[in-house]
Every structure is written in structure tokens, then in C-alpha cells.
C-alpha angles and dihedrals in degrees: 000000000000108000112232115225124211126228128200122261113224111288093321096110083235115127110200123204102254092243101034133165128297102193101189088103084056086066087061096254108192095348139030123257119207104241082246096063090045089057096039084052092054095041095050098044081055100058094048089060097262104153109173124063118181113195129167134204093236089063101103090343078286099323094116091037083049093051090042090057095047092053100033099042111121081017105124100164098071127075120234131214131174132166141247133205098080127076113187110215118200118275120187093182087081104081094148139044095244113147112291123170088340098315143097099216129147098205106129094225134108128213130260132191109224118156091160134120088262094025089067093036086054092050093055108044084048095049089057079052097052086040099049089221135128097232142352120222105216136020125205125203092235115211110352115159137053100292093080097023110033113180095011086058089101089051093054095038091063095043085062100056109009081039094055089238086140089040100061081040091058090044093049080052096045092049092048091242094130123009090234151318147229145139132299110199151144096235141064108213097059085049093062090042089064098040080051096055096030145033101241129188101216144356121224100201123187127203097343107099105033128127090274095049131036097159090122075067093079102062112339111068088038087055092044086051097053089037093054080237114150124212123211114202126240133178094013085170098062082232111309109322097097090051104053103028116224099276095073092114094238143085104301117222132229130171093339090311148071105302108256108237087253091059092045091047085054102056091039088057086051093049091057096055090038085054093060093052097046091238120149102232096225093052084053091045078049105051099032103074082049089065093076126085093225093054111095099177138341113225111202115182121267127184101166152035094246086048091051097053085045091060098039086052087046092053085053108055135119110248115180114236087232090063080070102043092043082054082055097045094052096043098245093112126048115251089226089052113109115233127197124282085019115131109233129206 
């Protein structure tokens, strides 16, 4: 089986698996998992080497924060993460598990936007609850920006700083409460407007430097460079496409959503030369955010056993050096991208 190296996050003194555990899956997002499976998933991913799990209440309104305490409890080698920004009040109107906010849970709560002082302190304490532990190690901001607000972007926003939501976050860090904090979003602006108010720990970042798209290239890993700030990788499939081509016979997704034909054009151009080097594309989607020094660990759901062993046998597979520089040379990969096995200054 592939070891699975660490790598420091920020100035935290954590030190995160470099594939670790996306646990929205574990909400029963889409679909519902039996109890068995979840644990089967965890248990598996442990034993592979996987030490970092990232959770969120919203997952399933604390079913999958739920599932992760109950597997991880007595546990003291894996690193921890959940989010803020949502409180879930009790609803008693939910007395099913039909689709809600994109999962089949039934956890009679309802969401709540609450980015406040109190709003983030809340969350915490009721996320240790959820979780059954004694303690999380880092919290991530989930959400923040106009991507999932719009035009309450500006409310929340202010409710973060005005609001004193990264101060209560600064003073979870001071009392040693958490080892540090950051955002975890699907967009790159927001995340420039924090590092710009606050000192943060670690960016978990979705969907926005994957090997369809580098444009965090242009200011924010180098920010996060010169800040000391680590970014943890999400939705390195964009969704789903990178991981099932473009030939799967289905709808292909894409950012949440139906692929555009441009996105589509693209993969398939990247198939094709994937193709020729004998190289699976989402073990290339897998390995390539690695490739960047910033980059501490690249969390890919997993909602099963079978799903964990894929990915571990992806992240360890031989890619050819030329497979990146064929992607160069055709224009389907940045020049000023890392790729694996380069030596970067």
C-alpha cells in the first residue's frame, strides 16, 4: 500500500496526511448511506494512512459530524476540522430524510446563517457537541462571499468583521481552544478579502485550483506563500467531471451544476492526451494540486470503503513527466503550474 506523507499546516504545529477525508458524503448528500458503510468508509481511510477529516455542520444539518465523532472518538493521531457560519435550530417539521439542501438527512434541524461573535462561538461549542469530542483542531469560515450569498454577501460580511465573527475565531486560536483557523470556500476573492482583515492559518479551497482551472495562481498562492497561509484542496474533481471523463454515458458535472460545452471540450482535450500516457485523469486531477508547496492535503470525498482504496491507488499512481509537459505544450495546463516530481524555487 502507497504511504502517505504529512505536510505542515501553516504555523499550527498540525501536520495534515497529504489525501485526507471529505465527509459531506457522510451527511448523506444525494443519497442516503447505511450507518455500517459510514463506518466502513472511516475505518478504512484510517487504516490507509488517511489523518485529516474535515466535516461541517451543514453536511447533512450534523449527521456527518455526528458519524465522524462516533468513529473518530479515542482516536488522537488525526487532525480534525469543522466549519462555522451555520447554526442549525431545531425544526420539528422534519420528520423524514427527504432531500433538503442537497441532503437526505433525517436531522430535525434547519439552517441558519450566523457569521457573528456569538454566532461562530455557538457554532463551536455546538459542533464538539454534534461531534461528541473534546475538542476540533481547525475551524474554517464556510461559505463566506457572494458565490453562495449574492446579494447578502455584504450582510454577512459585516457580520464577520464588524460583527466580531474573526474575532471570536482569533480568540478560539489565543486561548488554545482550536490551532488555528481559516476559510473553507468555493471561491478566490473572499478569500483575499479575509487574509487582508485578518491573520488566518489555512484555506480550504473547492473547485478553484484544479487541473481544469490555475487562476489562484495569479494572486492568491502566492499570497498565501508569502503569508505562511496553507491550503488545503477541495473538490479537485470540479465536481465530478475529472473523475468520470466525459465518456461515462451520463450528465457530466461541473461546479454543482451540468458541465458547459467548453468545459467539456477541455477534459476531453486532456483525455486524449491522458489517453496516450496511459495515465487514469482523476489520478492526474489527484496528484496535480499536490504539486504545489502551499498545498498541505487534498481532501477528495469518500463515502465508502471501495471509494477510499480508489483514491489511495489513484495518489499513487505513475504519471510520466511528459503527460505534463504534453498538457504545456497544448495549452491545457499553465506554464507557472507546478507539476509533480518539478523542482520548484
Amino acid at each position: 500500500m502507497t504511504a502517505i506523507p504529512s505536510r505542515p499546516v501553516g504555523r499550527t504545529g498540525l501536520a495534515v496526511s497529504e489525501v485526507g477525508f471529505g465527509a459531506a458524503a457522510l451527511g448523506n448528500l444525494y443519497q442516503p448511506i447505511p450507518d455500517d458503510a459510514v463506518r466502513a468508509a472511516i475505518d478504512a481511510a484510517l487504516d490507509a494512512g488517511l489523518r485529516y477529516v474535515d466535516t461541517a455542520p451543514h453536511y447533512g444539518r450534523g449527521l456527518s459530524e455526528r458519524r465522524c465523532g462516533d468513529a473518530l472518538r479515542l482516536r488522537d493521531d488525526v487532525v480534525v476540522s469543522t466549519k462555522v457560519g451555520r447554526l442549525m435550530d431545531p425544526d420539528p417539521t422534519v420528520t423524514d430524510d427527504a432531500m433538503r439542501d442537497g441532503f437526505r438527512s433525517p436531522m430535525p434541524f434547519r439552517r441558519r446563517f450566523d457569521y457573528t461573535h456569538d454566532g461562530i462561538l455557538r457554532s463551536h461549542d455546538h459542533s464538539l457537541q454534534r461531534l461528541g469530542l473534546a475538542r476540533v483542531d481547525l475551524l474554517y469560515v464556510h461559505d463566506i462571499g457572494s458565490y453562495t450569498h449574492g446579494e447578502a454577501a455584504a450582510r454577512y460580511w459585516d457580520q464577520l468583521t464588524a460583527g466580531g465573527g474573526l474575532r471570536a475565531l482569533d480568540r478560539l486560536r489565543g486561548e488554545g481552544a482550536i490551532a488555528g483557523f481559516g476559510v473553507g470556500v468555493n471561491e478566490i476573492a473572499v478569500c483575499r478579502d479575509v487574509m487582508r482583515e485578518m491573520a488566518i492559518d489555512v484555506i480550504l479551497l473547492a473547485g478553484r485550483y484544479t487541473l481544469l482551472e490555475q487562476g489562484a495562481l495569479d494572486a492568491l498562492l502566492p499570497a498565501c506563500a508569502a503569508a505562511g497561509t496553507a491550503v488545503v484542496i477541495g473538490g479537485p474533481y470540479n465536481s465530478g467531471i475529472l473523475a468520470t471523463g466525459t465518456r461515462s454515458g451520463g450528465t457530466l458535472h461541473y461546479d454543482y451544476a451540468p458541465a458547459p460545452e467548453d468545459v467539456v471540450a477541455r477534459v476531453r482535450a486532456i483525455e486524449g492526451i491522458a489517453d496516450r500516457h496511459g495515465v487514469r485523469l482523476a489520478a492526474a486531477a489527484l496528484q496535480f494540486v499536490l504539486a504545489h508547496p502551499v498545498v498541505a492535503s487534498v481532501i477528495p470525498g469518500l463515502g465508502s470503503a471501495a471509494r477510499v482504496a480508489d483514491t489511495v491507488s489513484l495518489y499513487g499512481e505513475t504519471i510520466p513527466r511528459d503527460f505534463w509537459l504534453e498538457l504545456r505544450h497544448a495549452g491545457l495546463l499553465r506554464d507557472d503550474a507546478p507539476i509533480p516530481a518539478e523542482e520548484v524555487s
